[in-house]
ZAPA-513689 format. One record per residue: x, y, z of N, C-alpha, C, O, CB in turn. Coordinates in steps of 0.05 Angstrom, whole numbers, plus 5000, padded with zeros to 4 digits. Glycine has a CB too. Example, Ala and Ser with C-alpha at 12.3 -4.5 7.8 and 13.67 -1.06 7.14 Angstrom:
<kemars>
526448865156524649105156526449345156528549345169522649115181 525749555142527349795143525850015157526850235161528249885114 
</kemars>
This chain:
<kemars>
793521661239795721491248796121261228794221111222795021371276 798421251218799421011202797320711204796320751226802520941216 796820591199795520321195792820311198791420111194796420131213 792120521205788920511224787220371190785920181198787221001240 786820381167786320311155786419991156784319861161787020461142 789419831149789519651150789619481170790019241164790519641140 789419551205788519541225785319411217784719171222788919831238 783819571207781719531217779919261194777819141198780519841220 781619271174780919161145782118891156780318721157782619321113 784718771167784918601179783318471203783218231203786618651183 782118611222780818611247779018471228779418241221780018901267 776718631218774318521207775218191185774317971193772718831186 776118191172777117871159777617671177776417451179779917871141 779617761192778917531219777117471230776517251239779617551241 775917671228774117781254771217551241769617471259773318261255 770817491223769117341209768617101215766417001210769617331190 771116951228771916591233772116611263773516441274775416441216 770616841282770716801308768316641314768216561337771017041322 766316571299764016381301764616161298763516001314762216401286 766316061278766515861269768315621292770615651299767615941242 767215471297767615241312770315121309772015111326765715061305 770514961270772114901260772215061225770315131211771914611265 774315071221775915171193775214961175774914741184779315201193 774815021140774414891128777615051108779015241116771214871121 778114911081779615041069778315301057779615511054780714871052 775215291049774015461032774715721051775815911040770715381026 774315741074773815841104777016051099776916291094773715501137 779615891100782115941086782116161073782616391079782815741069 781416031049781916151024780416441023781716611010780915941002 777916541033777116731038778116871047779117061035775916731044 778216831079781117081093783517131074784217361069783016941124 784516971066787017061047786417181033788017361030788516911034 784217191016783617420993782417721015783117941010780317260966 781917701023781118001047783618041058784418261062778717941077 785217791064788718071085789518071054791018271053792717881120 789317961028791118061004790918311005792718461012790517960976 787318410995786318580988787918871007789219060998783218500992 787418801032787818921048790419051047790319291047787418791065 792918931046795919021052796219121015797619321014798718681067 795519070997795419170977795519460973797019620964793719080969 792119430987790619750991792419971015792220211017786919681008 793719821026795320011047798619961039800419941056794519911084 799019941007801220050992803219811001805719851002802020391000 802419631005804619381007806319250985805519120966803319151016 808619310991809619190948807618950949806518880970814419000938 807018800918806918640907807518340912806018150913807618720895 810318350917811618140911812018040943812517810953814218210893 811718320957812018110992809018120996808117991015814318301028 807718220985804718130990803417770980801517650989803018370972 805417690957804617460943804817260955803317060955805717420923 808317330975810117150984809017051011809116821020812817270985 807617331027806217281059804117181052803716991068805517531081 802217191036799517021032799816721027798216541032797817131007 802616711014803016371009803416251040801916121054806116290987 806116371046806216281069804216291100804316151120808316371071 802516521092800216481121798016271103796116181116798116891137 798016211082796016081076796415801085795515691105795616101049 798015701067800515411082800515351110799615141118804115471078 801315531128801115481158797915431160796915211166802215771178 796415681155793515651157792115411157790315381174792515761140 792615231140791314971134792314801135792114631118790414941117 794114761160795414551176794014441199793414621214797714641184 793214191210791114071227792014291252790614241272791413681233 793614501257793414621287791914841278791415011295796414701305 791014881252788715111257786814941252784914901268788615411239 787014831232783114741218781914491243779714391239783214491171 783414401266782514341287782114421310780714321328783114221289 783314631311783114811332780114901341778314921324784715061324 779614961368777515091370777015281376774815341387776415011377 779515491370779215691362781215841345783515931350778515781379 779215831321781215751291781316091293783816081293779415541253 780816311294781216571291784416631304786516721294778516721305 783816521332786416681356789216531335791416631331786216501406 788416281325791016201312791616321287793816401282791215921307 789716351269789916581254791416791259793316871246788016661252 790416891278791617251294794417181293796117341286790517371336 795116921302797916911316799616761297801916701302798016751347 798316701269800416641246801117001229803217111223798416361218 798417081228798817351220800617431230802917421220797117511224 799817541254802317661279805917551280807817691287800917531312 805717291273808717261267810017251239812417291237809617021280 808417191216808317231195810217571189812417621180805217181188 808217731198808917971198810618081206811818261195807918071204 811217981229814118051249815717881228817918001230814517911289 816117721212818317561199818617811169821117841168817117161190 818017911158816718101139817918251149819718311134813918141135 818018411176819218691179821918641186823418831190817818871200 822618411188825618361207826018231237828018271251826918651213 823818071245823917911268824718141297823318181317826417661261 826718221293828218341317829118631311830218711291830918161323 828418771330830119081329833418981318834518771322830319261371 834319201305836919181301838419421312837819651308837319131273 840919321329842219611342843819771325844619661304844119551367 844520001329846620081308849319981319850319961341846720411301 850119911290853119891286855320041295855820261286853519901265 856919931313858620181330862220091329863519881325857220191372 862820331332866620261319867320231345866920361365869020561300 868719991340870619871362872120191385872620191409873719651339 872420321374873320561382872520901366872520961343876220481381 871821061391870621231380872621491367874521581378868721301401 871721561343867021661345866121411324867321341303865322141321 864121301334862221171315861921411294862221641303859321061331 861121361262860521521248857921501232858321321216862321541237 855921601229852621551226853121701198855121851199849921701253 852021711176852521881152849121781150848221551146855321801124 847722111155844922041139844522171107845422371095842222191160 842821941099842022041061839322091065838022061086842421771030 838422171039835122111039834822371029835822581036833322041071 832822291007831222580985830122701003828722611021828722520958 831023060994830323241001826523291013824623250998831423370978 825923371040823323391049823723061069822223071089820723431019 825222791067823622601076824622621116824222431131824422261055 825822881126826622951150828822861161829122731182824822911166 831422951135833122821146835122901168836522741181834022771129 835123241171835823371187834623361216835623331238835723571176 832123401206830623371241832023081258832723061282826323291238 832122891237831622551245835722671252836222701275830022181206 836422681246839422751249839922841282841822771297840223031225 838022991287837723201311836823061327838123011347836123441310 834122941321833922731348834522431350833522251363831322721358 836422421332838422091336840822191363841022041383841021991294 842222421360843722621368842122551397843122401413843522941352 839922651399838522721424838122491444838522491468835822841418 837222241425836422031437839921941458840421961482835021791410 841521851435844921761439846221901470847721791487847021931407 845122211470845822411498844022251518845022121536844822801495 841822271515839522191537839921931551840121901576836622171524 840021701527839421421535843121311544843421131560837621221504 845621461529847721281528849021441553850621331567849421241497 848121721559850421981564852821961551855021931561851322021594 852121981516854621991498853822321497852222491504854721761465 856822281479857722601465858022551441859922471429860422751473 855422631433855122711401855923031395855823231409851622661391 857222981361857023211349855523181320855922981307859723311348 853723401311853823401288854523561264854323811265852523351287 855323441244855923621215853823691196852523541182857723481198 853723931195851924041173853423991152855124171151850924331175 853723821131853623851111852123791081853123651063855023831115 849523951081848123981064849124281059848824451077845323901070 850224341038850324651031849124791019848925031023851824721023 847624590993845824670982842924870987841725050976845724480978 842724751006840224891026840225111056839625071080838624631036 841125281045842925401068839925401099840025491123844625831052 839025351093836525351112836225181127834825201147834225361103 838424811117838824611134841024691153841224541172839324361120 842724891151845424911163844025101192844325021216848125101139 842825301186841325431207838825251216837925351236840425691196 837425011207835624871221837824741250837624791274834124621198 839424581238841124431251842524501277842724371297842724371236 843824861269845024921294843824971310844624941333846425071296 840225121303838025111318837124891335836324951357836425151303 837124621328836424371354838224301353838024091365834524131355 840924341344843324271362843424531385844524441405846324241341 842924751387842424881416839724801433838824831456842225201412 839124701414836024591439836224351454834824281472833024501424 838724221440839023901454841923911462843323711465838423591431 842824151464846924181472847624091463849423991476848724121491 847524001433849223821421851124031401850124231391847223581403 853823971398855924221387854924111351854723871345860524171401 854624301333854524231303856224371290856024611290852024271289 858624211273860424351263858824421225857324271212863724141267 859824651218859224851205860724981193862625071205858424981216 860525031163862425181147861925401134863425591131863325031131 858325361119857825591104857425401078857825171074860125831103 856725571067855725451037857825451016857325320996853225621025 860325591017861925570997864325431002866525470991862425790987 863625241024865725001025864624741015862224691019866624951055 866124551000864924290998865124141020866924121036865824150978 862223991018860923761037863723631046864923641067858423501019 864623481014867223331031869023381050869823221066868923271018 869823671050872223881060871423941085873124001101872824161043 867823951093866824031116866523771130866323751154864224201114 866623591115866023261137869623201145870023101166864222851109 871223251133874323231131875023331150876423181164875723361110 874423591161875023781178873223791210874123891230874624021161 870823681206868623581224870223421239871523481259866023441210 870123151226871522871242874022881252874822741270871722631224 875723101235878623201261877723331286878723311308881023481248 875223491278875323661310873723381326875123241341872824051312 871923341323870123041343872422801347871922611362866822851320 875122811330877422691344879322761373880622651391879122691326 878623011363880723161375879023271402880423351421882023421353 876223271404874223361424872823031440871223001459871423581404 874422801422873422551441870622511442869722381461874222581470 868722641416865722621425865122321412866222291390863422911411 863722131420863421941415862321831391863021611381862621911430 860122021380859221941362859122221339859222461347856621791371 858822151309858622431299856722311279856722091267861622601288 855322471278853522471259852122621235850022731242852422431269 852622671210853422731186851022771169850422601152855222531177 849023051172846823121154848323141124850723221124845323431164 847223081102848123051073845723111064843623021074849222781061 846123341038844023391020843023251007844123050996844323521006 840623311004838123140987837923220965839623360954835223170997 835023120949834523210925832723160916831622990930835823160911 830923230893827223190902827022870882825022720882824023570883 830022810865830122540860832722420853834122580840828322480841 833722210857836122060864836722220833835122260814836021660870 839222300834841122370804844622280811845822220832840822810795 845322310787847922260799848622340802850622200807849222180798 849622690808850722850820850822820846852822850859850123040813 847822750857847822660887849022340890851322390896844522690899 848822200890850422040883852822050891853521970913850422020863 854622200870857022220872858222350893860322280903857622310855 856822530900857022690926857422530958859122530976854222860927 855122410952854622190977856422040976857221990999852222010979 857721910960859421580955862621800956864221680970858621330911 863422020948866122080957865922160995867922161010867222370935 863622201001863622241033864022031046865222031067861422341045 862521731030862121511044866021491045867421501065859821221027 866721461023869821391018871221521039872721381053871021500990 870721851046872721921058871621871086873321811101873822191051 868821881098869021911131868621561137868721471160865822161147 868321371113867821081119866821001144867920861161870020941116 863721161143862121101165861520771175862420581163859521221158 859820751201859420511209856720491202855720271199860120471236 855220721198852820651197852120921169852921151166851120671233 850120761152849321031129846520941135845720721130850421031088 845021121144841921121141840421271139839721481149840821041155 839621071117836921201092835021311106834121171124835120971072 833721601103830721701111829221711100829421881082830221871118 826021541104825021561083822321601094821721501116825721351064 820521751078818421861097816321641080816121561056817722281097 814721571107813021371103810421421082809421271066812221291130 809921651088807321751075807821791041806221931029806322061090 810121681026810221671000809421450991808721440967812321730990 809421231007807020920995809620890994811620971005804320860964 808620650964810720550941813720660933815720530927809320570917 813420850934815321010921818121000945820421030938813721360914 817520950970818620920990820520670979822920680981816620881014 819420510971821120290971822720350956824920260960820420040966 822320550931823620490898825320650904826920670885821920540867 826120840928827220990937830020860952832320920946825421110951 829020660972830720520994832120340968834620330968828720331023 830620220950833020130923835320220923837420130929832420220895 834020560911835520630893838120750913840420760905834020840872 837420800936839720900954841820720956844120770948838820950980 840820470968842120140972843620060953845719950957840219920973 842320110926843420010897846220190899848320060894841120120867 846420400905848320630903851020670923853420700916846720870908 849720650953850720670970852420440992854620431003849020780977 849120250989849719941010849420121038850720131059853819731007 847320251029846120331059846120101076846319861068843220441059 845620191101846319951132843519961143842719771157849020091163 842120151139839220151160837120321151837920471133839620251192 834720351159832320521151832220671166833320601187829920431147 830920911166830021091188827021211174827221371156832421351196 824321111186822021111177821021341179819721311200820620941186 820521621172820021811179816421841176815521681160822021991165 814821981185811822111186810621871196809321991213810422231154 810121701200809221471216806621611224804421571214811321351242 807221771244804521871255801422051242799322131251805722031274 803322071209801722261189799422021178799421791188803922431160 797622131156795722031144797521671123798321631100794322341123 797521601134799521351113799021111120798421021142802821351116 799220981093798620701090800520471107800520231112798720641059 802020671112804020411121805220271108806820161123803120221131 805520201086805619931065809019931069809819701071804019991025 811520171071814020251073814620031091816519871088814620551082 812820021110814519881138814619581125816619431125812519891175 812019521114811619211104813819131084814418891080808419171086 814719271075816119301041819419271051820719061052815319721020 820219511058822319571055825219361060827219351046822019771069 824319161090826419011091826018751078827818591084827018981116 823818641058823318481048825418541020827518411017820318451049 824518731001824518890980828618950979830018930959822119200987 829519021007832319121003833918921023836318861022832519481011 832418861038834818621054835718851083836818771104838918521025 835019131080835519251104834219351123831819401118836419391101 835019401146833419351169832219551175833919721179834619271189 830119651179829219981203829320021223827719981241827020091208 831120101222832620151247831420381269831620351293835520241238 830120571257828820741272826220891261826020961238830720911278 824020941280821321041267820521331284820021341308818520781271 820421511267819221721272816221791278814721731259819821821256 815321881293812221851299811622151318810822141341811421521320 812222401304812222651317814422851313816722811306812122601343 812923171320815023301315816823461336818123671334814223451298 816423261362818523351388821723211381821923081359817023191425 823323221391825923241396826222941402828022801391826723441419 824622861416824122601426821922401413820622241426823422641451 821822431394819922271380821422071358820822031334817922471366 823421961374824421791350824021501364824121541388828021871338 823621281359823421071372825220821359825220831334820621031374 826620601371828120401361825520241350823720161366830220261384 825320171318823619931304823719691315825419521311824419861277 821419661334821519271337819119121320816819151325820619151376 820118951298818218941285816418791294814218841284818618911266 816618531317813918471338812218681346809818651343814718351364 813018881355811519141366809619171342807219091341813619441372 811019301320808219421304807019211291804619261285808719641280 807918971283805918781282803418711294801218681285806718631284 804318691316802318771340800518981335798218921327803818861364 801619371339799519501330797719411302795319491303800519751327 798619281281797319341255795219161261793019211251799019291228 795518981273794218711286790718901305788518801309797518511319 791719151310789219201329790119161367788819271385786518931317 792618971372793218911400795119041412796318971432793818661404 795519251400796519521416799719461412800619311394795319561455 801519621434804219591433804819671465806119871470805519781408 803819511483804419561516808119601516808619811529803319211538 809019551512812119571519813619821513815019961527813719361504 812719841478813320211469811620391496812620561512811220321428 809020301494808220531516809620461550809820671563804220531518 810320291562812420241576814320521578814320711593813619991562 816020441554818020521549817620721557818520801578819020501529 815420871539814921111528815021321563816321521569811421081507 813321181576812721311605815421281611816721491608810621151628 816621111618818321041633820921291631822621351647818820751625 820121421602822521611593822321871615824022011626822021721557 819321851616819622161642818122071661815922181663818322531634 818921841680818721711705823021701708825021691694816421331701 822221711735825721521755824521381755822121371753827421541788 826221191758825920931765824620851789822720691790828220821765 825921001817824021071843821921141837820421011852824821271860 820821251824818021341824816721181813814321171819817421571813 817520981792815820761776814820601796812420521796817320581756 816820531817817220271831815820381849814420211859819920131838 815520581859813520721887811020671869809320571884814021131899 810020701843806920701832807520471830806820421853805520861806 808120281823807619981815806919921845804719811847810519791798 808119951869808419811890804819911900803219731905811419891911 804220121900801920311909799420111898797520021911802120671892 800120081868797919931852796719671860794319621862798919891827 799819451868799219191892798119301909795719241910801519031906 799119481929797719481949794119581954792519541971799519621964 794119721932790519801929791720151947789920271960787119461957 793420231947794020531958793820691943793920921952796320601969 793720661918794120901893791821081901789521001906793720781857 792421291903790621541918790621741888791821651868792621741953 789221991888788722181873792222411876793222541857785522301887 792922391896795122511893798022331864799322431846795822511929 797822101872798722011852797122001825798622091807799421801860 795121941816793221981797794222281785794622291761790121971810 794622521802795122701786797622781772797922951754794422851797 800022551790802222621784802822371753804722381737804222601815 801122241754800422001730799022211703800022231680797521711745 797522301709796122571686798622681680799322601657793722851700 800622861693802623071685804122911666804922991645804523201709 804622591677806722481659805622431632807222441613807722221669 802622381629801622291609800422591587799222581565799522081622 801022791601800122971587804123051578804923281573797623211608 805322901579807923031570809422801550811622831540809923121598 807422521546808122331530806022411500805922291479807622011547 805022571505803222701476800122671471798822711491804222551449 798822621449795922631447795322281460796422061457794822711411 792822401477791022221482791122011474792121811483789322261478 789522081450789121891430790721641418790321401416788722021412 792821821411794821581403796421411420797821221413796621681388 795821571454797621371478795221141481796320921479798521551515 792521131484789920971478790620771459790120531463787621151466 791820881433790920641406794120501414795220391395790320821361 795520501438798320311445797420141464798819971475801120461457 793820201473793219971488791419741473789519791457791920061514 792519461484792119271467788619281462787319321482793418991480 787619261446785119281436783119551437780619571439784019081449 785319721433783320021435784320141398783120311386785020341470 786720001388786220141353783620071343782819841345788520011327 782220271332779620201324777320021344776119811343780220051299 777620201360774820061382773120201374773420441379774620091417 770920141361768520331374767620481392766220681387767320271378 768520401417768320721432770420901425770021121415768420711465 772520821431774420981417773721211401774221451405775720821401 772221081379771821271360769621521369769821741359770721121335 767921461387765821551398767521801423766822021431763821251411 769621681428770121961442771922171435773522111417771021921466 772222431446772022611438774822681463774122681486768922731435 777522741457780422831470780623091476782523211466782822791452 779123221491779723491484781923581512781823531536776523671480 783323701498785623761526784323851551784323731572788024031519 783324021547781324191573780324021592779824091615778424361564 779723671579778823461597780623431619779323381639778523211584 782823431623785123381627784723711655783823681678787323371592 785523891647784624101664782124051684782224061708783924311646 779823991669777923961694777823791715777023841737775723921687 778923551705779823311725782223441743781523401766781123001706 783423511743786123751756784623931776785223901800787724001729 782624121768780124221780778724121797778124221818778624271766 777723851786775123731817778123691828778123871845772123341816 781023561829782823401853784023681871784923681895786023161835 783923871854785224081872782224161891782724321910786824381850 779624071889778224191906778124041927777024111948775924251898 779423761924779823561953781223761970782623961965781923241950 780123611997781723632020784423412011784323261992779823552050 786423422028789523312024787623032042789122832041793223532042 786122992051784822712077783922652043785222512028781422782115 781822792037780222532009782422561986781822401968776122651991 784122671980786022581962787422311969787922131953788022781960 788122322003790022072008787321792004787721591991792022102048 785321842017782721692023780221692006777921722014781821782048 780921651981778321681958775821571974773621681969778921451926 775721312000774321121996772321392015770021332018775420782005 773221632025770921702038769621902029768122042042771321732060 770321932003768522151985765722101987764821951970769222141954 764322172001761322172010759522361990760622541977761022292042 756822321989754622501973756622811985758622911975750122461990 755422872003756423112023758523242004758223431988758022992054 760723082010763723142008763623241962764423421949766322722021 762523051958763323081924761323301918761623441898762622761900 758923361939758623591921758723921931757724131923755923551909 760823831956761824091963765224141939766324341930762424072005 765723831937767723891911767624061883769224201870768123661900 764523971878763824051854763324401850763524561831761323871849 762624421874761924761881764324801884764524991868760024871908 766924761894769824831890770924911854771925091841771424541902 769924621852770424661825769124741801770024681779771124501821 767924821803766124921786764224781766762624901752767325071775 764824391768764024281752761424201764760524271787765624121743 760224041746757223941757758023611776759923461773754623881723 755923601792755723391812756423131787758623021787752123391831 754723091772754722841760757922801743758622561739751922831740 759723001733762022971731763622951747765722841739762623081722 763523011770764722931791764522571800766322401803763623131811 762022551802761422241807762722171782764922091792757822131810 763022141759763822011741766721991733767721821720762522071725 768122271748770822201745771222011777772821821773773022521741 770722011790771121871824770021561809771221381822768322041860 768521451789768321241786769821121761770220881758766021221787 770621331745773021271723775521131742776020891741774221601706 776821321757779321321776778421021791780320881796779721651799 777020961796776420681819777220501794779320381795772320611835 775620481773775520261757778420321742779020131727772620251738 780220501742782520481730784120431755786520401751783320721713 783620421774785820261797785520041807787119911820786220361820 782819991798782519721793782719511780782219281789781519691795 783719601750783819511720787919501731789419311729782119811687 788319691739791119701736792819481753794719351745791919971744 791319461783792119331795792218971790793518791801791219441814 790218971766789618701757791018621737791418381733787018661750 792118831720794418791700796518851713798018891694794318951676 798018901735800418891743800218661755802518641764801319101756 799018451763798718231784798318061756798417821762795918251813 797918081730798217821715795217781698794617641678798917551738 793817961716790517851715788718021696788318261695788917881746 787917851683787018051650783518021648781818071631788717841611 783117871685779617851680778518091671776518101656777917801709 779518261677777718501668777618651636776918881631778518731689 778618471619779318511593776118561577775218751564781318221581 775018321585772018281575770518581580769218671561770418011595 770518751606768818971607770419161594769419321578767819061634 772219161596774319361577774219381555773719611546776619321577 774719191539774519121515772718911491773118861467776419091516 770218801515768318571499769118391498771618401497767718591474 767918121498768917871502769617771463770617561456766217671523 768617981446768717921426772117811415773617711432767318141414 772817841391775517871379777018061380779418071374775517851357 775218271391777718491404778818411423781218381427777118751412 776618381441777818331468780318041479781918051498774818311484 779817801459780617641459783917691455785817621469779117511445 783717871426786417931406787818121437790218111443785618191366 785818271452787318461473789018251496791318251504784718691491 787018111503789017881529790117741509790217551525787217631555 790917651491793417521476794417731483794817741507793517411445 795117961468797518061470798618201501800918231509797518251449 796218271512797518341546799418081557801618071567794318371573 797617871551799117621563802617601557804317581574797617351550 802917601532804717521512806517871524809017881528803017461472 805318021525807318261532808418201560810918221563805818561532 806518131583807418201610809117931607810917951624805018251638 809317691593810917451602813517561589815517451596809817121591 813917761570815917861546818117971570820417921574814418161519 816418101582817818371601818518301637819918421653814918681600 816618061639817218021665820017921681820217921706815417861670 822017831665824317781674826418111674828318101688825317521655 826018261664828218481653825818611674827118801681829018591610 823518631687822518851708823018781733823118931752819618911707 823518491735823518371769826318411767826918461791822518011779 829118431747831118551769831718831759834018921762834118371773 829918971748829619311755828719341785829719521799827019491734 827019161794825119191820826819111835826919221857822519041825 828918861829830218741856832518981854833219111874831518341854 833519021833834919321842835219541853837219671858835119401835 832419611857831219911856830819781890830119941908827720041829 831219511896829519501923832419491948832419551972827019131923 834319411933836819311942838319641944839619681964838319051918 838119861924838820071931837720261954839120421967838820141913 834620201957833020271980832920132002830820182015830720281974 834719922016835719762030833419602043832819592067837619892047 831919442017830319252021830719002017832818962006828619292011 829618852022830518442021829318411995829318191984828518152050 
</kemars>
């Protein structure tokens, strides 16, 4: 996963001045040479690396840290906004025409996923707006993008207009944007051939398309896992084009990250969207507080929010949130909580979105194996429907006539029945505000600390935009 390197290279440099009472400058000047080192090593240009060390240094050694008494958490939280200022402060929405179709024109050298990322921009726009997208294949070059395209344009119903390889791009975008006029689809969106490096043939290609379909939005794809080269890339596009936005592609692969740090410093443009998987649905809107946050080690509660929330109703959120106050959350819901979470992706990486689990030590110590997931499914189907609704009367007796149901051993049984207590009990304390239980969760150390900063700072983020989802959801169910 992207950052886990500089995640953890940051964690530990902080992590050094959690003893320390009061800050000296010497005290300063050290951490700054360890996060230099650090964002360097995880492919950060140069020049915004020079520029964030001045400025977190400067804040750093102003009387609200070096008197503070607790000079680390202020640390965390110059870092933490430092960084969010570095990526672009705020998500940016796309740019949309006063009247439709909005027109999206994606670029980006050949391999960095510009087709896929094409397909599920398409996907997201149907899902989240109930718009009517179309898209245009026109890469001709590669006759293998024209058949990728119409392929998840039938997997996501989205219509992709199509010519063949011995029409030009221009003539097929010309002829595209009459029919998505003439079909009223809202948005159209425009695959363009790549190339394994900027030339000017491509170039020219791209800039007579920009001329004739004079999109609202041109955005660059650029796959994260090339480092450096990412940036010299988003240049050279920008230099050419006056691209409008980024679209971060491999996020979730082996990579330094350094693209995300770089790019809107380096070009002045925004990232607009980050790829992190190879489902249909794996594209996510860039908030650059959010991954500041992850790189930080304090998770990203809101993406994973989101993330659930995509295959939850809204009724059903508000029936588990309400269950959780009341202390009712039973195993029947527990299992219908597994299905959702086994359909938001690996384990692992829904874990490293909770605040202080990137690089935990246990973390590392455990072991995801899907089949876990099955056996827990196994002991709940050996309940009776009474101890599914009534965990509290799972008796010696009862759990190990379960276990003989299920084929597992007694002591896994006790240990998932005491996992499930302490996660409805953890849950019900973070939906009510209450983060006492952070310390057994996560150590009273600098993890755990960096974890209730950011739970705190998330649930105060989100609590106005959920109380009138709730007063909504309560007023349609004809509640006060």
């Amino acid at each position: 996963m992207a950052f886990e390197g500089l995640t953890e290279r940051l964690q530990n440099a902080i992590g050094k001045l959690r003893k320390k009472g009061k800050l000296t400058e010497a005290d300063v000047k050290e951490v700054m040479r360890e996060i230099r080192l650090a964002l360097l090593e995880a492919d950060v240009n140069f020049k915004v690396v020079k520029e964030f060390i001045k400025t977190v240094r400067e804040r750093s050694i102003g009387a609200e840290v070096l008197e503070s008494l607790t000079p680390a958490q202020q640390i965390v939280k110059i870092v933490d906004e430092e960084l969010t200022k570095v990526m672009g402060e705020e998500a940016t929405p796309l740019n949309k025409s006063p009247k439709i179709p909005t027109i999206i024109m994606m670029v980006g050298l050949q391999g960095a996923g510009k087709t896929t990322t094409a397909a599920k921009l398409a996907n997201k726009l149907k899902t989240e707006e109930n718009a009517r997208p179309m898209l245009i294949a026109g890469d001709i070059y590669r006759p293998a993008a024209i058949d990728q395209l119409k392929i998840l344009g039938q997997e996501i119903d989205v219509p992709v207009f199509a010519l063949g390889t011995d029409v030009s791009p221009v003539e097929i975008v010309k002829q595209g944007l009459a029919q998505a006029k003439e079909n009223h689809n809202d948005y159209v969106i425009i695959d363009t051939a790549g190339r394994l490096q900027i030339d000017e043939t491509l170039m020219n290609e791209l800039s007579d398309i920009k001329d004739l379909a004079q999109p609202n939005e041109i955005l660059l794809t650029v796959d994260a896992m090339t480092g450096q080269s990412a940036v010299e890339v988003a240049e050279g596009f920008n230099g050419k084009l006056d691209v409008t936005g980024v679209v971060l592609t491999k996020l979730d692969g082996d990579t330094r990250g350094g693209a995300a740090l770089s790019i809107r410093s380096v070009t002045g443009k925004p990232i607009k969207f980050m790829g992190q998987g190879e489902k249909i649905t794996d594209l996510d809107v860039f908030h650059p507080d959010r991954m500041a946050s992850r790189i930080l080690g304090m998770g990203d509660m809101l993406s994973l929010i989101e993330k659930a929330q995509r295959d939850y109703d809204e009724e059903q959120a508000l029936a588990m949130q309400e269950k959780m106050r009341e202390n009712s959350f039973d195993f029947n819901d527990f299992l219908v909580q597994m299905e959702q979470v086994q359909n938001m992706g690996p384990m692992e990486d829904i874990i490293k979105m909770i605040p202080g689990m990137a690089n935990n030590p246990a973390l590392k110590n455990m072991n995801f194996d899907p089949k876990d997931l099955e056996r827990v499914k196994a002991i709940i189907f050996s309940m009776t429907r009474q101890e599914r609704e009534n965990p509290d009367i799972l008796n010696p007796s009862r759990r190990r006539r379960i276990a003989a149901g299920s084929g597992r051993p007694i002591q896994e049984v006790n240990r998932m029945i005491k996992q499930f207590n302490q996660m409805k009990d953890m849950m019900k304390k973070v939906s009510n505000g209450n983060f006492d239980g952070m310390d057994q969760m996560f150590g009273s150390g600098m993890t755990g600390k960096m974890a209730k900063m950011s739970m705190s700072r998330m649930v105060r983020k989100n609590k106005k935009i959920k109380q009138k989802r709730l007063n909504k959801l309560r007023k349609k169910r004809g509640r006060k």
